[in-house]
N, C-alpha and C positions, 0 to 999 in steps of 0.2 A: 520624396515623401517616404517614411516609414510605414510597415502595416501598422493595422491594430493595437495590434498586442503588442510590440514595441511602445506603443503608446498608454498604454494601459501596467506595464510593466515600469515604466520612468515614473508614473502616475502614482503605484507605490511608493517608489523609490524617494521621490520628493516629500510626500505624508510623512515617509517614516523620518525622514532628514528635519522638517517642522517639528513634528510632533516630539522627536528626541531634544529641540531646543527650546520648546515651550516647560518642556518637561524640566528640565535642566532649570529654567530659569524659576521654575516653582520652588526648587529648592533656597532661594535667594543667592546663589549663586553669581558674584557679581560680573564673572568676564565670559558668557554665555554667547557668542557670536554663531556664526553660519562659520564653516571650515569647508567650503566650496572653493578650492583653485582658479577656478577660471572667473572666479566672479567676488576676486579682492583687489586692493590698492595701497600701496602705504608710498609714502616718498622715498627718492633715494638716499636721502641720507641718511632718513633712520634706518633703512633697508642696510646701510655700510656697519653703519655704528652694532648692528646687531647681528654683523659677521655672513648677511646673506644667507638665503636657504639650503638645508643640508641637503643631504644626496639620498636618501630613502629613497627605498622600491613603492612605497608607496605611505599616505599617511604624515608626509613631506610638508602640506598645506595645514594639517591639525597643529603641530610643535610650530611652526611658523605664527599662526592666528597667536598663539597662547601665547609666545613672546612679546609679540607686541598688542596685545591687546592688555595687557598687565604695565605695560610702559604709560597708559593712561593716553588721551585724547584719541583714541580709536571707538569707534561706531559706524552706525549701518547709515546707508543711503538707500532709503525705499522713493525715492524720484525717479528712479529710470530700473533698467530691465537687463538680466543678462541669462541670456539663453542657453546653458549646455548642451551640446547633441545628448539625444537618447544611446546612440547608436551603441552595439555590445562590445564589449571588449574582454580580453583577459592578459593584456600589457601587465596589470598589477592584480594582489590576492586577494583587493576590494576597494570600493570604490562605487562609480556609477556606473560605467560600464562594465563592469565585474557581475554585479546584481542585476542588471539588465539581462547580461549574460545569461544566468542562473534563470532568472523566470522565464526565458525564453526555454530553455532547455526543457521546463517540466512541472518548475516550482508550480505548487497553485497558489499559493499565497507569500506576498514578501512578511517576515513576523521583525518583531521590532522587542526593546528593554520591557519587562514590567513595568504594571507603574509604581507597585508597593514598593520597592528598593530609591524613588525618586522623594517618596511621602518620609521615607527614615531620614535620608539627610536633610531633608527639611529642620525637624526635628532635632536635630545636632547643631545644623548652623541658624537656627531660632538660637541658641543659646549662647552666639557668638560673643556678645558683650557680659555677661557673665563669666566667661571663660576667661576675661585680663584679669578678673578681677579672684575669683574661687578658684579654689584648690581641689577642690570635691570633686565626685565622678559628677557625669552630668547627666540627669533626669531625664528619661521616657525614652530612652533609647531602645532597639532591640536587641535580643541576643544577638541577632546577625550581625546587627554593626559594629556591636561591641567586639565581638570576634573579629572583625577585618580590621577596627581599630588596634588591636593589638597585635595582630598581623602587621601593622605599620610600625608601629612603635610610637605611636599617638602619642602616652603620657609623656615621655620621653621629647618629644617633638615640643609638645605643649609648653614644657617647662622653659623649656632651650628660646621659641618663643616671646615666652614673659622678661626670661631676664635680657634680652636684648631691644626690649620697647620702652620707650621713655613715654610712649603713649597709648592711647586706646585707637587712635588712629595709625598708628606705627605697627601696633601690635594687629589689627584686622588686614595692613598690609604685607605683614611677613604670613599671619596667617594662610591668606587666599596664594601666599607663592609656595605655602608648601601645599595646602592642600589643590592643590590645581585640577582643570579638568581631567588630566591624565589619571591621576588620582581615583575621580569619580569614575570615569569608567571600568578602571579596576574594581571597584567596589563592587558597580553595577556587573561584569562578570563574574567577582566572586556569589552577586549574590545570585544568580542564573546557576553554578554549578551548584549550589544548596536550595533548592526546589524552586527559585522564581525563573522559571523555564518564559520563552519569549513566546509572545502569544501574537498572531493575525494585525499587521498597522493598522486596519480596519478598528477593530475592537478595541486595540490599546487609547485610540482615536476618538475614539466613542466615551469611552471609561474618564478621559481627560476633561473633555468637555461637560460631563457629568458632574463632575467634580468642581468644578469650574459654575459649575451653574448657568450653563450656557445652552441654549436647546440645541440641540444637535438636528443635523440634519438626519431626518430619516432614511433618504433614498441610495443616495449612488458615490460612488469612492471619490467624484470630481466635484464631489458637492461637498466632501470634507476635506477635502483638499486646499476650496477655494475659503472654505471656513478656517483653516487655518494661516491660509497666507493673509487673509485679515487680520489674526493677531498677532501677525509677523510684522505688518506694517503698522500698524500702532505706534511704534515708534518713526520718530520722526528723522530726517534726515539734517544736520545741524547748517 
């Protein structure tokens, strides 16, 4: 058995892991998965054909997920249960036993992405089927994004895009491979060094479900916790 606080520290850690994929998947973001190592599967032969996982110190299981979950017939299985140990580690520079680590050490609180920078890409990929078709910049964005857009070299991407889609279906799937989760996270750091600083998994937890229209729980971290593993399992296992 674990103390406490080990217990209350993974307790975070799981929130903020939820809470980053509900988030995510608000953006319509269509290959939104869990990037949890110890608790995936794919078969061996797509496993062959897709050259096997790299060798990264850590972050090994995220570039994995996104590979094949972009290959199509990938999805969750909420019928059964897969346990990771809490226990602390500093094998790699993050992770779960990385963060465990850390709030063992002092942290008082694990903090997690804003959620303003999740509301912008919204925003941008609401616009996705307008964008096979317009040429035009595209409406409601924020300065911010617009700046990391071109930080990427977006228009450029865009174009390069269009003329290679004979469809609008063609075109949303070169799309979502350039823009990828990797992508988004970039974003979401860039937009954390220009004032969306990370705020309490509590709070950011709270704010989501406000949003959401959902009454939140008022009381304790295992009560939003349990709140979110319910809109995790919402989907169904095929």
């Amino acid at each position: 058995m674990f103390p406490p606080e080990v217990f209350t520290a993974i307790t975070q850690y799981e929130l903020h892991l939820r809470y980053y994929l509900q988030s995510l998947r608000s953006t319509l973001y269509p290959y939104a998965f869990h990037t949890v190592g110890s608790s995936m599967a794919v078969r061996a032969d797509v496993y062959c054909k897709e050259g096997g996982m790299n060798r990264r110190q850590a972050g090994e299981d995220f570039y994995f997920i996104q590979k094949f979950a972009q290959r199509g017939n990938f999805s969750e299985c909420n019928t059964t249960c897969v346990r990771p140990s809490p226990r602390s580690s500093d094998r790699v520079p993050f992770g779960t036993g990385r963060a465990v680590s850390q709030l063992l050490e002092g942290t008082e609180s694990l903090t997690t992405y804003h959620p303003e920078p999740f509301r912008m890409l919204r925003t941008l990929f609401e616009g996705l089927d307008e964008m096979y078709e317009e040429e035009d910049s595209i409406p409601g964005l924020t300065s911010l994004l617009s700046d990391f857009l071109k930080t990427q070299s977006f228009s450029a991407a865009l174009a390069e895009i269009r003329s290679n889609s004979a469809s609008l279906p063609a075109f949303r799937k070169r799309f979502w491979r350039w823009f990828s989760m990797f992508r988004i996270m970039k974003f979401l750091h860039f937009a954390r060094e220009r004032g969306y600083k990370d705020i309490p998994v509590e709070e950011a937890a709270m704010h989501f479900l406000k949003l959401k229209k959902t009454e939140p729980p008022e009381q304790t971290l295992e009560q939003l916790l349990l709140k979110f593993r319910e809109l995790d399992c919402s989907a169904s296992c095929p």
